[in-house]
gemmi code that builds the backbone of each chain (N, CA, C; Angstrom):
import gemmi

chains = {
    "A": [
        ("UNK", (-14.403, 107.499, 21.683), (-14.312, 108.912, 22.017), (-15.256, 109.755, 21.181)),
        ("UNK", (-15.311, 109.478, 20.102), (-16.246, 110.251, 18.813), (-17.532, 109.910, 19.734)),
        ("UNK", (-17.965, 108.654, 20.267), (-19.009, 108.231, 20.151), (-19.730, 109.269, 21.658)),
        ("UNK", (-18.892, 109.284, 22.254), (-19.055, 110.237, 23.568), (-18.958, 111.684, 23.283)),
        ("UNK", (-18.591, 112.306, 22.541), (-19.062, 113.358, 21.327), (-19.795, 113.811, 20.862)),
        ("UNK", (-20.036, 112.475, 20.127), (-21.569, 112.747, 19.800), (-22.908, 112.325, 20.659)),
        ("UNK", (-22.762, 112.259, 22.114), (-23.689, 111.957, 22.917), (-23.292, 113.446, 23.871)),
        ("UNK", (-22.413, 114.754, 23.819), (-22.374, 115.339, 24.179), (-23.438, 116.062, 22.927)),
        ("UNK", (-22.571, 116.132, 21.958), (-23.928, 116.761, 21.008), (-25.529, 116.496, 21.103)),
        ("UNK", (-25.531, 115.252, 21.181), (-27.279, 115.591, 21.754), (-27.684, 115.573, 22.555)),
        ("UNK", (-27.127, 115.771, 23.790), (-28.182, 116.206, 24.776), (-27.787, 117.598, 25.071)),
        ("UNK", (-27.102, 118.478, 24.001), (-27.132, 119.884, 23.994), (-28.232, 120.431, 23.258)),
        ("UNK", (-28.554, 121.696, 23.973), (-29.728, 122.098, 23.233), (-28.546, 123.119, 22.009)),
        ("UNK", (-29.434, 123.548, 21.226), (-29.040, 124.471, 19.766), (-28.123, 125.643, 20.540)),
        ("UNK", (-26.949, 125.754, 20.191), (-26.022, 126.608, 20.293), (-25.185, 126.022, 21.804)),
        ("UNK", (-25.372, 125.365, 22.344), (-25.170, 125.026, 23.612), (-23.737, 124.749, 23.371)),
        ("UNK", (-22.918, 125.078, 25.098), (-21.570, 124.870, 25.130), (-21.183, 123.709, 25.582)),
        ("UNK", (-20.105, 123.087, 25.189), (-19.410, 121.676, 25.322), (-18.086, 122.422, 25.609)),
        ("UNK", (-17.446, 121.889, 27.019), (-16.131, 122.315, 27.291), (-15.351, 120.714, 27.468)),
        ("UNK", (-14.266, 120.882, 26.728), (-12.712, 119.318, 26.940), (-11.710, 119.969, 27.349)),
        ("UNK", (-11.611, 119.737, 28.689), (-10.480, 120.050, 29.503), (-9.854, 118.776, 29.844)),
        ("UNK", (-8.379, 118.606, 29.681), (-7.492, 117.625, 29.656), (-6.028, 117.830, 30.142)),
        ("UNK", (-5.103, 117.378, 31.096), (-3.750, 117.378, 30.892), (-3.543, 117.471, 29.596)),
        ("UNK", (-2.517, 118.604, 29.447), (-1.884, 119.091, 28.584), (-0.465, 117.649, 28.243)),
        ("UNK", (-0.404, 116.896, 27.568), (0.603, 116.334, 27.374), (2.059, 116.597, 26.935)),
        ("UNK", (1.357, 117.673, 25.694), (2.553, 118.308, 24.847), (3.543, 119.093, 25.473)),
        ("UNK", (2.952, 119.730, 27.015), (4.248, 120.124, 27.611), (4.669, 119.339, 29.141)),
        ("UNK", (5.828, 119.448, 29.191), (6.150, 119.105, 30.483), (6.103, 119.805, 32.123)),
        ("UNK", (5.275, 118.639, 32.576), (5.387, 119.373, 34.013), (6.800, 119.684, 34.314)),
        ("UNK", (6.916, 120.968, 35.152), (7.975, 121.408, 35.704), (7.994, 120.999, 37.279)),
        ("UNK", (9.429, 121.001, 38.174), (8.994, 120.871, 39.223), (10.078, 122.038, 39.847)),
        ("UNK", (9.177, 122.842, 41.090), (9.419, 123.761, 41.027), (10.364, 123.445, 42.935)),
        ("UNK", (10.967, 124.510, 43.102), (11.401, 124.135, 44.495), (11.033, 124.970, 45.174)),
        ("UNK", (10.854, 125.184, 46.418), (10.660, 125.586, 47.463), (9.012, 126.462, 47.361)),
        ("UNK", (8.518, 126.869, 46.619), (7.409, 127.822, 46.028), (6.742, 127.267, 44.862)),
        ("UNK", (5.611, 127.659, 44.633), (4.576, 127.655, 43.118), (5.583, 127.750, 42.391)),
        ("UNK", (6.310, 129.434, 42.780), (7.038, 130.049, 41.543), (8.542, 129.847, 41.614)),
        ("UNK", (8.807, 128.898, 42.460), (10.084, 128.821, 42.728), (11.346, 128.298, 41.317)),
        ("UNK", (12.427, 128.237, 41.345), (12.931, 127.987, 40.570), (13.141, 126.167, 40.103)),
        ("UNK", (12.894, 126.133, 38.610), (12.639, 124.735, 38.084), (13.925, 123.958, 37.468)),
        ("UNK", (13.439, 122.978, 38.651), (14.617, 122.079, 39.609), (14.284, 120.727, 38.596)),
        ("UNK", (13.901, 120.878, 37.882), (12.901, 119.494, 36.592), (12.028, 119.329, 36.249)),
        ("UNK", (12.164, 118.580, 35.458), (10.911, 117.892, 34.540), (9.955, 116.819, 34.526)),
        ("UNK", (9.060, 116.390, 34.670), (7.879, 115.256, 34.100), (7.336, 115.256, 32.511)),
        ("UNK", (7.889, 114.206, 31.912), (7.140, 113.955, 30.739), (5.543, 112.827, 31.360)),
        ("UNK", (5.257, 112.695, 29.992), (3.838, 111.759, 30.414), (4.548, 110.479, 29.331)),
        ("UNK", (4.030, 109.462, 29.776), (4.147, 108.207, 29.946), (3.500, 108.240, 28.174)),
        ("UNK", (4.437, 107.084, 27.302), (4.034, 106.864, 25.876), (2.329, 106.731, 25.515)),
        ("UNK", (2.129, 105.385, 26.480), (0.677, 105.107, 26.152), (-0.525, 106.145, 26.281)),
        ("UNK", (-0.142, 107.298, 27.155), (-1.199, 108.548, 27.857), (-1.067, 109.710, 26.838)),
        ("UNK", (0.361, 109.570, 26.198), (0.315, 110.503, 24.545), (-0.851, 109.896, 24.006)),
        ("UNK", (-0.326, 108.858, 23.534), (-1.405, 108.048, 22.461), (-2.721, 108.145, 22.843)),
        ("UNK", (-3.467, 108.021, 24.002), (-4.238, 108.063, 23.973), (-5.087, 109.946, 23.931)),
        ("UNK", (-4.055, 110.828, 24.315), (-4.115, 112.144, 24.247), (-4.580, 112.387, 22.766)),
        ("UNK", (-3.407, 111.633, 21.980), (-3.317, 112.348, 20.323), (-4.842, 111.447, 20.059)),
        ("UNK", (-5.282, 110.421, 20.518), (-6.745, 110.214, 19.527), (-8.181, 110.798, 20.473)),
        ("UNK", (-8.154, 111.652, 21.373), (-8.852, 112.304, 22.092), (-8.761, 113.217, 20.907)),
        ("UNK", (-7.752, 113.966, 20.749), (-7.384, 114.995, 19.530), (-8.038, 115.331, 18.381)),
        ("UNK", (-7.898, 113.380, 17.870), (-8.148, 113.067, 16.413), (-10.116, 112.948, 16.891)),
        ("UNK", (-10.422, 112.460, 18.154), (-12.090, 112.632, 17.994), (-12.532, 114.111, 17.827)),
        ("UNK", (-11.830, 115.208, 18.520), (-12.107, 116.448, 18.340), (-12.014, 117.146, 17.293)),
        ("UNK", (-11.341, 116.544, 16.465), (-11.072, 117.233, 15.179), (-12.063, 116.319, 14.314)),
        ("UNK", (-12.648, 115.310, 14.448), (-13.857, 114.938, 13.936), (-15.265, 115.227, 14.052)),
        ("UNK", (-15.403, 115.959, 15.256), (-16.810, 115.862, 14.916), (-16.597, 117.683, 14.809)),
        ("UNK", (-15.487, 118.142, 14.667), (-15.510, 119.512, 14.241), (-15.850, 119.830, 12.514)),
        ("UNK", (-15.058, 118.847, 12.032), (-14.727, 118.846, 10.655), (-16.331, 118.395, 10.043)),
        ("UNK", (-17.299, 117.228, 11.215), (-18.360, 117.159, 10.652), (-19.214, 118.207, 11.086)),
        ("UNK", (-18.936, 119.215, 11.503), (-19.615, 120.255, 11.796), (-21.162, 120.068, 12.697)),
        ("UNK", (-20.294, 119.439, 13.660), (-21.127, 118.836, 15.087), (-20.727, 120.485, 15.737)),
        ("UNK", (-19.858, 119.961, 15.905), (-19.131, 121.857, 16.490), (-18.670, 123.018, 15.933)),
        ("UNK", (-18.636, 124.190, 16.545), (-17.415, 124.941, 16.267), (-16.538, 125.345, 17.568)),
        ("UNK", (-15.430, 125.475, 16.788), (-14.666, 125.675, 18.338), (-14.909, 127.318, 18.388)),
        ("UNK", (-15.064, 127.804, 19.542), (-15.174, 128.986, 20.374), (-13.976, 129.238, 20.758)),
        ("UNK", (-13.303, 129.234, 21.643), (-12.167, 129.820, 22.321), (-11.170, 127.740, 23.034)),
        ("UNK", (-9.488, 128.611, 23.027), (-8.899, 127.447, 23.712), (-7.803, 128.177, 24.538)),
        ("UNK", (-7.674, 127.527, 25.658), (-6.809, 128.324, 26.753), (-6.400, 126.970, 27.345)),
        ("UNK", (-5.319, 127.447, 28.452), (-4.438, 126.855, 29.321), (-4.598, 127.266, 30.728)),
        ("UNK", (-4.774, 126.073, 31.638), (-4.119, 127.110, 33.311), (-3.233, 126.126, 33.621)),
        ("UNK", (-2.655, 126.148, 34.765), (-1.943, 126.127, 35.612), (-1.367, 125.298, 36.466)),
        ("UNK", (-1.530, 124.071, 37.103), (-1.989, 123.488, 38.417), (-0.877, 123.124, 39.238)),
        ("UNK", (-1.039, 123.567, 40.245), (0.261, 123.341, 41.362), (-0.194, 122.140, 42.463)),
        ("UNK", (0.576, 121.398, 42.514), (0.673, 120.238, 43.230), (1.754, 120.084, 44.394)),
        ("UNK", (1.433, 120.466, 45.923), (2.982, 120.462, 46.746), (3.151, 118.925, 47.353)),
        ("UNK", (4.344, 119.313, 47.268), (5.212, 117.722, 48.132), (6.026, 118.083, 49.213)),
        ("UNK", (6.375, 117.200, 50.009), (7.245, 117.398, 51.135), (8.576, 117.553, 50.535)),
        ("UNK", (9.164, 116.401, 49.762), (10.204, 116.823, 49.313), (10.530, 115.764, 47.796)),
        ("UNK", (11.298, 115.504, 47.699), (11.456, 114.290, 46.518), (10.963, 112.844, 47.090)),
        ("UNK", (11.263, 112.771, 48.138), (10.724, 111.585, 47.972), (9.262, 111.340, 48.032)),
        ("UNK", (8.636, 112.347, 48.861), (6.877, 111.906, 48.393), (6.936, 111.882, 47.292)),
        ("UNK", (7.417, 112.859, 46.195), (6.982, 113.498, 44.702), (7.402, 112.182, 44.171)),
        ("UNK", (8.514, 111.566, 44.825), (8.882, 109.818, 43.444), (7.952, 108.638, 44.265)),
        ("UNK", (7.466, 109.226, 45.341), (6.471, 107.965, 45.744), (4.706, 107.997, 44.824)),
        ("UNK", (4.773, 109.619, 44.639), (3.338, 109.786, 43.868), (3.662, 109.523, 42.370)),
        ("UNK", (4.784, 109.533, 42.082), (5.096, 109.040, 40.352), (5.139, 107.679, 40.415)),
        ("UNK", (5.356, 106.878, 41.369), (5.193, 105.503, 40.904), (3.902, 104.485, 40.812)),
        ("UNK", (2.899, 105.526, 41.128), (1.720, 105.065, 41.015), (1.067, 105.522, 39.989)),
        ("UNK", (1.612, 106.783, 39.464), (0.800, 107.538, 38.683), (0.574, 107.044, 37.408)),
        ("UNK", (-0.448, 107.422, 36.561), (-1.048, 107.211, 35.327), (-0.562, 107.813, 33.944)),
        ("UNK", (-0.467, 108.922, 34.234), (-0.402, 110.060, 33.096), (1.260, 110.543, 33.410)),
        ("UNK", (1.806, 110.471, 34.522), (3.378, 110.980, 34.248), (4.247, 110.249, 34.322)),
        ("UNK", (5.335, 110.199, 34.060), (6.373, 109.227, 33.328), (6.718, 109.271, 34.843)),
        ("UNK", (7.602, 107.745, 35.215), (7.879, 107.429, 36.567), (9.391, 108.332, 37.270)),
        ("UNK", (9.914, 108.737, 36.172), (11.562, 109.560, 36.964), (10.984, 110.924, 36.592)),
        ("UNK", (11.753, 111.794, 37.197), (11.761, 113.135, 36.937), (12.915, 113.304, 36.391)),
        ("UNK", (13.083, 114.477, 35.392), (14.813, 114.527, 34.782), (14.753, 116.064, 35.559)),
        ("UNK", (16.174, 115.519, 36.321), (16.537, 116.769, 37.747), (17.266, 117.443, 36.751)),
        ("UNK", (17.783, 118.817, 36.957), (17.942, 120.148, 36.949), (19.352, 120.628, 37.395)),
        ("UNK", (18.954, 119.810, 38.693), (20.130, 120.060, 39.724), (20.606, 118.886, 40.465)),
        ("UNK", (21.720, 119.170, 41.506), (22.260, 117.763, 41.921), (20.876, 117.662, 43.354)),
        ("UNK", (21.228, 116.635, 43.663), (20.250, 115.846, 44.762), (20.494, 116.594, 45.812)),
        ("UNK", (21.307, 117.082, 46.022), (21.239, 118.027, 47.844), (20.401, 119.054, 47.358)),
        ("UNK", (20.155, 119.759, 46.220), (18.961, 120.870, 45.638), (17.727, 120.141, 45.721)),
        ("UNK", (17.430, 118.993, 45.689), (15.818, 118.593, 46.019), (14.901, 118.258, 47.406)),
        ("UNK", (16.414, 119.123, 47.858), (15.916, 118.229, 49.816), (14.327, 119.579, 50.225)),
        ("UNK", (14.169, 120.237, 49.369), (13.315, 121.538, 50.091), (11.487, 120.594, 49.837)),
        ("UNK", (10.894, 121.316, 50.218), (9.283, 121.328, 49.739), (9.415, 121.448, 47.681)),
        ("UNK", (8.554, 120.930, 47.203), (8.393, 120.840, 45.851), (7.412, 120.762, 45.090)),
        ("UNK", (7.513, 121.333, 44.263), (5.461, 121.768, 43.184), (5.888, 121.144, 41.779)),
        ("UNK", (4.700, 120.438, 41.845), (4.720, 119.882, 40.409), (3.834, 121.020, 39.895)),
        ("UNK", (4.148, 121.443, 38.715), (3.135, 122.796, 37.807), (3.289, 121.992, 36.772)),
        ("UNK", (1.506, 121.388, 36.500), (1.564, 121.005, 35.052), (0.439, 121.930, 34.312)),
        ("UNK", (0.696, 121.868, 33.096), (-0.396, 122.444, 32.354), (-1.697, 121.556, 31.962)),
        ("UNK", (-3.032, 122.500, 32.210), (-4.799, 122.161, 31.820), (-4.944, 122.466, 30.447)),
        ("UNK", (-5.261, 122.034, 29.305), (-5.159, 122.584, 28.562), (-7.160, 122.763, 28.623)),
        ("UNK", (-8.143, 123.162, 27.532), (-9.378, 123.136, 27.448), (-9.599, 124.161, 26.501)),
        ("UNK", (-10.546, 123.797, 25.502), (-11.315, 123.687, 24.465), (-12.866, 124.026, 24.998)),
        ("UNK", (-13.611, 125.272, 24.259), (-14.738, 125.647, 24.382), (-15.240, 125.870, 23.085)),
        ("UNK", (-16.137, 124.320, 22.998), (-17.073, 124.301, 21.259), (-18.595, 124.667, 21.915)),
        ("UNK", (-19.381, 125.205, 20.745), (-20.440, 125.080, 20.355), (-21.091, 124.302, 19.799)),
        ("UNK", (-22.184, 123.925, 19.890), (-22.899, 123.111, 18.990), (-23.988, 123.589, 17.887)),
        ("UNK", (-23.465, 123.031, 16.778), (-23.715, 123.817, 15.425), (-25.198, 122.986, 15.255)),
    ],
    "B": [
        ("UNK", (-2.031, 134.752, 44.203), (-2.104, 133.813, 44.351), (-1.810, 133.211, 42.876)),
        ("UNK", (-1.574, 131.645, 43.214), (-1.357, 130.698, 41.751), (-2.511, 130.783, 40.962)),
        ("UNK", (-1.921, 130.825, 39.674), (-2.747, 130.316, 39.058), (-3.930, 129.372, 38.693)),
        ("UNK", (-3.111, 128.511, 38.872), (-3.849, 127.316, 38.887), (-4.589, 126.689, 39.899)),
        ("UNK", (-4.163, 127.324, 41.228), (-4.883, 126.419, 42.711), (-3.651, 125.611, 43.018)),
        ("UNK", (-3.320, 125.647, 44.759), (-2.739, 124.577, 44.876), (-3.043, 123.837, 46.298)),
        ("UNK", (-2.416, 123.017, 46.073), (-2.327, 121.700, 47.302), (-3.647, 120.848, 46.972)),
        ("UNK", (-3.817, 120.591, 45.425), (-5.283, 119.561, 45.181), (-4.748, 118.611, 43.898)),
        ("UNK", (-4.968, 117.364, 43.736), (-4.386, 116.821, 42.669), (-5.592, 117.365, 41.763)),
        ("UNK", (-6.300, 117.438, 41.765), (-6.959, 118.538, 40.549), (-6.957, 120.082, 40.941)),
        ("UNK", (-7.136, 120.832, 39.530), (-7.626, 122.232, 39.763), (-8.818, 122.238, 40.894)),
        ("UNK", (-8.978, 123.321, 41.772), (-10.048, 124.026, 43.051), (-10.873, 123.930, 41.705)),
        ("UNK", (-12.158, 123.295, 41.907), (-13.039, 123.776, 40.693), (-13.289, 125.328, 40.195)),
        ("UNK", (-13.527, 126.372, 41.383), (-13.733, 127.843, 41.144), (-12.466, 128.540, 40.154)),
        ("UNK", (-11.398, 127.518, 39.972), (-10.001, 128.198, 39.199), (-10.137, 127.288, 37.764)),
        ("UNK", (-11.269, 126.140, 37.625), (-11.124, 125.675, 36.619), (-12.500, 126.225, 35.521)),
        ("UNK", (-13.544, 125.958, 36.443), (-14.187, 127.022, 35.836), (-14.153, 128.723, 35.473)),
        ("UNK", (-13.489, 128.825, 36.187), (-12.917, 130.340, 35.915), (-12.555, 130.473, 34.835)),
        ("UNK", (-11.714, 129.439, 34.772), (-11.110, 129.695, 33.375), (-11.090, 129.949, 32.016)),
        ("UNK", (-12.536, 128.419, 32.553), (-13.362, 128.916, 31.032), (-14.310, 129.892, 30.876)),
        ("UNK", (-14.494, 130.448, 31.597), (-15.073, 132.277, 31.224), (-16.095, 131.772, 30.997)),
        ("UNK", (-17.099, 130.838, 31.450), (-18.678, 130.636, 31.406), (-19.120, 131.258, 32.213)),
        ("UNK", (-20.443, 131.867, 31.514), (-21.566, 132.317, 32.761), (-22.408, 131.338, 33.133)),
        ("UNK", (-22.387, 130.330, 33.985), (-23.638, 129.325, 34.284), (-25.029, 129.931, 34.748)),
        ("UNK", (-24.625, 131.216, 35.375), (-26.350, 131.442, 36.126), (-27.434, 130.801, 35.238)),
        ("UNK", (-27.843, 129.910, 35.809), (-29.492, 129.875, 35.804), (-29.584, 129.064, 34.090)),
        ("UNK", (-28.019, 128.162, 34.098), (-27.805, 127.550, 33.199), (-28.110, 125.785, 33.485)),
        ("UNK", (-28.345, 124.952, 32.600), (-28.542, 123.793, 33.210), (-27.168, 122.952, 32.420)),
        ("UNK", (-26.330, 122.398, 33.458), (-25.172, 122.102, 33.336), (-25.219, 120.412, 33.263)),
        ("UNK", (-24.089, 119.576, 32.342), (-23.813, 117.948, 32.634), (-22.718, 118.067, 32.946)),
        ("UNK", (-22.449, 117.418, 33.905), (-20.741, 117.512, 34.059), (-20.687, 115.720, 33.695)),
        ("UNK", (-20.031, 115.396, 33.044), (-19.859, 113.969, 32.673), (-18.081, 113.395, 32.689)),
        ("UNK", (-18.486, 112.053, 33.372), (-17.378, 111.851, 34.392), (-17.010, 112.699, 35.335)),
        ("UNK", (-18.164, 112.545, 36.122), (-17.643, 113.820, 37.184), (-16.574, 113.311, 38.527)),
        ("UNK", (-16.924, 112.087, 38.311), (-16.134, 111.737, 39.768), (-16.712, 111.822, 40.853)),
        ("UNK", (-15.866, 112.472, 42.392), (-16.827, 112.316, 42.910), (-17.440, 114.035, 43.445)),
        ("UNK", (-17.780, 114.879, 41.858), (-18.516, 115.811, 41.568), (-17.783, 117.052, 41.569)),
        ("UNK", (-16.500, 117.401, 42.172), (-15.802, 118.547, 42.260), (-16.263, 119.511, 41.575)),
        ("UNK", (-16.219, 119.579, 39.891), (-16.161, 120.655, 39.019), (-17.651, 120.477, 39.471)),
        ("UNK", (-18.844, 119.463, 39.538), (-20.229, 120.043, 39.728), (-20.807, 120.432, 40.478)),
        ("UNK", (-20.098, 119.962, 41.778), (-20.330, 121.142, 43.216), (-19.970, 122.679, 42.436)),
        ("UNK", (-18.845, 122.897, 42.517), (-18.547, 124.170, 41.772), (-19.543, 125.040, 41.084)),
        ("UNK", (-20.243, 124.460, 39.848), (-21.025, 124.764, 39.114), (-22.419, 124.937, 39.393)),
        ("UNK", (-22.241, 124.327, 40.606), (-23.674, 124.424, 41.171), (-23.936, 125.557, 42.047)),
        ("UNK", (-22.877, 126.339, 42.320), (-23.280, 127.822, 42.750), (-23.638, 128.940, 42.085)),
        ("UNK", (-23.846, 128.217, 40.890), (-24.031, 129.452, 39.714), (-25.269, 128.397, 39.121)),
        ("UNK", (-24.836, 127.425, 38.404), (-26.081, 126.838, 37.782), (-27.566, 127.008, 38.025)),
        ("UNK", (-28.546, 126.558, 37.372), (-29.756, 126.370, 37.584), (-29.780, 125.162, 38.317)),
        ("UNK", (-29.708, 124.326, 37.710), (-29.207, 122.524, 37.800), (-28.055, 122.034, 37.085)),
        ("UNK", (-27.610, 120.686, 37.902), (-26.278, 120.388, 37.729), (-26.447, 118.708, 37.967)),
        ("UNK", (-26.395, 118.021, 36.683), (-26.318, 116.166, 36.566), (-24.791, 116.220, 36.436)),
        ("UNK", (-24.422, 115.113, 37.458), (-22.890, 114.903, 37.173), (-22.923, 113.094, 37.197)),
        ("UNK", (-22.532, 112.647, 36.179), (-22.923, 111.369, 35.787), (-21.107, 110.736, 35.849)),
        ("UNK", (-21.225, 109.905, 36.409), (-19.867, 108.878, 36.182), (-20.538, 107.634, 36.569)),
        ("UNK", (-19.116, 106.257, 36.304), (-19.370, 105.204, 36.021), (-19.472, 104.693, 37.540)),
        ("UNK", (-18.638, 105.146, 38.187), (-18.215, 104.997, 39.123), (-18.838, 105.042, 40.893)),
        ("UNK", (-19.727, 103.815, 40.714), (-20.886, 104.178, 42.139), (-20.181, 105.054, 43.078)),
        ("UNK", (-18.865, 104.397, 43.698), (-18.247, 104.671, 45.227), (-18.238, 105.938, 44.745)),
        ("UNK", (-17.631, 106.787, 43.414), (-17.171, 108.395, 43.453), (-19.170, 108.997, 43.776)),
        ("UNK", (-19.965, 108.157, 42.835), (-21.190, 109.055, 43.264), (-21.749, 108.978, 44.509)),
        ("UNK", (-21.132, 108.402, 45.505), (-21.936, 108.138, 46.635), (-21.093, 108.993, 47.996)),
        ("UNK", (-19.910, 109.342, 47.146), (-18.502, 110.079, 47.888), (-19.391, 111.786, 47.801)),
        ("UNK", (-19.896, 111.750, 46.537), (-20.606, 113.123, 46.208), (-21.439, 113.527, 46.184)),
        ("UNK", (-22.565, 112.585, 46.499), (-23.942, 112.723, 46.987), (-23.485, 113.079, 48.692)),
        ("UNK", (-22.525, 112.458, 49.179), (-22.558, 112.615, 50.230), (-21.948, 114.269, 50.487)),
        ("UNK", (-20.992, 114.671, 49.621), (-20.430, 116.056, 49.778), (-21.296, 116.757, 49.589)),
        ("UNK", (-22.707, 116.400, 49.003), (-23.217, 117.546, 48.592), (-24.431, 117.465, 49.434)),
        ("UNK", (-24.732, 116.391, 50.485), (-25.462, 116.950, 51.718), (-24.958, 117.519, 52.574)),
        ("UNK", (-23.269, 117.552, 52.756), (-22.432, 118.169, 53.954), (-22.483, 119.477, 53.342)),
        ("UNK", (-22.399, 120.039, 52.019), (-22.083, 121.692, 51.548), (-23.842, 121.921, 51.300)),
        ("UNK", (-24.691, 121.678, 51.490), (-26.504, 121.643, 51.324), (-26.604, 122.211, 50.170)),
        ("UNK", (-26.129, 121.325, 49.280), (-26.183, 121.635, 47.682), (-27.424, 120.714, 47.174)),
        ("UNK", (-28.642, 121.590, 46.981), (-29.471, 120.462, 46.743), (-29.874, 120.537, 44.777)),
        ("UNK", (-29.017, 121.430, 44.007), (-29.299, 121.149, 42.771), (-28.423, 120.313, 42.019)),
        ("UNK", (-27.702, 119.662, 42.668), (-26.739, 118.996, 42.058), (-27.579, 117.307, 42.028)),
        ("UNK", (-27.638, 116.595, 40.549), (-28.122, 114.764, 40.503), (-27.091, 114.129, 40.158)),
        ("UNK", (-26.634, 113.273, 40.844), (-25.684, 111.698, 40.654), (-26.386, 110.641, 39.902)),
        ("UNK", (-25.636, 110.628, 38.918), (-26.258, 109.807, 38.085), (-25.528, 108.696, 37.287)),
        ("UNK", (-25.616, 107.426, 37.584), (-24.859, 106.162, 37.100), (-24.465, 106.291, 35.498)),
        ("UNK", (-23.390, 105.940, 34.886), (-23.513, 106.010, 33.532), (-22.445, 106.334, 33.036)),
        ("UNK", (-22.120, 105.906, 31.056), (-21.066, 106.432, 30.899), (-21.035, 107.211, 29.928)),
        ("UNK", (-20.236, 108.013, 29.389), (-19.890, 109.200, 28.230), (-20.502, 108.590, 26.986)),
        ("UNK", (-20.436, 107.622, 26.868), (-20.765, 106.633, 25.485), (-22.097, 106.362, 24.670)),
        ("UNK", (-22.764, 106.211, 26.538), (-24.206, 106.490, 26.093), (-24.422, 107.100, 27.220)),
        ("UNK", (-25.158, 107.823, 27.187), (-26.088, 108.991, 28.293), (-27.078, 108.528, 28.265)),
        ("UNK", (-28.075, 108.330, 29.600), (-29.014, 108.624, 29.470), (-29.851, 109.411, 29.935)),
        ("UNK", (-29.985, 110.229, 29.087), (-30.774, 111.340, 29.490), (-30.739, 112.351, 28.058)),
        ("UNK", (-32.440, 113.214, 27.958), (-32.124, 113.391, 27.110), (-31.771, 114.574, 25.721)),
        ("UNK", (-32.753, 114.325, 24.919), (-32.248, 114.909, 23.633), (-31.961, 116.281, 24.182)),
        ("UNK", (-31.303, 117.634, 23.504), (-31.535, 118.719, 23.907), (-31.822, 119.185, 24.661)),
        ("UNK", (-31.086, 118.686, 26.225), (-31.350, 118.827, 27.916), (-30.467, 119.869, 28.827)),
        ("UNK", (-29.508, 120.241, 28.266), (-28.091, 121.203, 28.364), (-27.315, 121.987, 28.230)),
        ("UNK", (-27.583, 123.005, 28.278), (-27.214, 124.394, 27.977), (-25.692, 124.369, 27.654)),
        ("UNK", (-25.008, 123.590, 28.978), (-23.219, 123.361, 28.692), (-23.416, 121.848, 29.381)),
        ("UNK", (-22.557, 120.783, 28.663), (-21.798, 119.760, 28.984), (-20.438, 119.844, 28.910)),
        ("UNK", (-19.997, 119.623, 30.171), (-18.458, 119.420, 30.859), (-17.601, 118.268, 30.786)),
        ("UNK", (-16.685, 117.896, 30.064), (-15.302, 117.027, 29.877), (-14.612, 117.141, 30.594)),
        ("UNK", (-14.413, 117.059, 31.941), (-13.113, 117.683, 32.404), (-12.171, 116.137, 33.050)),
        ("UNK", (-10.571, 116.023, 32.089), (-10.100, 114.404, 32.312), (-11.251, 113.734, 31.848)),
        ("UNK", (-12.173, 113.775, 30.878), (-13.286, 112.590, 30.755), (-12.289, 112.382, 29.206)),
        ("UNK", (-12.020, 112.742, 28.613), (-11.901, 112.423, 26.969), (-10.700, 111.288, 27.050)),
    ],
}
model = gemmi.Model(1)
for chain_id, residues in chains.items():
    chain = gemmi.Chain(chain_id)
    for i, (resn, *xyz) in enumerate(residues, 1):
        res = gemmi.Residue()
        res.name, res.seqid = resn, gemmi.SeqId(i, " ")
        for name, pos in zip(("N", "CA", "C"), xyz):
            atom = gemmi.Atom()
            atom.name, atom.element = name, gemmi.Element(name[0])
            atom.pos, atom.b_iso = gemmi.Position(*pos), 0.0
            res.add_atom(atom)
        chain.add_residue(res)
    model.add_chain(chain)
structure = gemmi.Structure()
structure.add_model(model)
structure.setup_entities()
């Protein structure tokens, strides 16, 4: 990861921007019912191994900061809404998935998940410079 | 409307770049691991030029092809991975991570 870092660093020219946008791990997707904004009917964590590999994405960023490859500029969050038909697409797309843990922890009882459903997870992203 | 964009397993690129409050005009952009180019189609309506490099032939050939159907002709597909680039020294105004780290 460092090493891809530092191959973003040079083929930036002097002052040039480097943006790391990533699933947000540290929080949990919500899943929302009937709407974007609808009320949150549960949760998605991410899967142990997709932390781990999150937290040393982390630990490369905080290395080539500390070697003053970069500086960080600004860090923000958005949004992302994902619709489903109902629970069962949403547990047919978790059992393939990579990055989110395979159950959802429900909210509510099972006759509350029969509607349309949004996964809202958080983007997190990082805007460095190159020093 | 959402925040974030919906009905796409990624962010609409125009809501992800948005986000980050870049001005690309007439900027020369890497999008690395691009896939099959989303965020560099995107970027390429503002950019000068736009290399979007992944490992992944089938995604660059998915996006070479999107980007003769949208007649995006500043956008290059380019074989390769984050680790080593090739291409070179001091070529990039902004390089893009997006899911690459």
């Amino acid at each position: 990861m460092v090493d891809a870092l530092q191959e973003a660093q040079r083929i930036l020219v002097d002052r040039g921007v480097f943006v790391d946008a990533r699933p947000d791990s540290r929080v949990s997707a919500r899943v929302r019912a009937k709407t974007p904004r609808g009320t949150v009917i549960g949760t998605i964590g991410t899967q142990r191994p997709t932390k781990t590999d999150d937290a040393m994405s982390d630990r490369a960023v905080r290395n080539v900061l500390r070697r003053k490859l970069f500086r960080s500029r600004r860090r923000g969050r958005l949004w992302h809404a994902i619709p489903f038909e109902d629970a069962g697409e949403l547990n047919d797309y978790l059992t393939d998935h990579l990055r989110f843990s395979k159950r959802v922890q429900w909210l509510v009882p099972a006759a509350r998940r029969r509607t349309p459903l949004f996964i809202e997870r958080a983007v997190r992203f990082e805007i460095l410079e190159k020093r | 409307m959402f925040p974030g964009g919906l009905g796409y397993l990624r962010p609409p690129a125009e809501i992800e770049l948005g986000a980050y409050g870049l001005d690309l005009r007439g900027l020369r952009v890497a999008d690395i691991g691009a896939g099959e180019g989303r965020l560099a189609l995107g970027a390429a309506r503002e950019a000068a030029s736009v290399v979007a490099v992944d490992p992944d032939r089938g995604a660059l050939a998915r996006g070479r092809a999107e980007a003769r159907r949208q007649r995006v002709s500043n956008v290059k597909f380019s074989e390769g991975a984050a680790q080593s680039l090739r291409l070179p020294d001091a070529s990039f105004d902004v390089v893009i991570f997006s899911w690459t780290l």
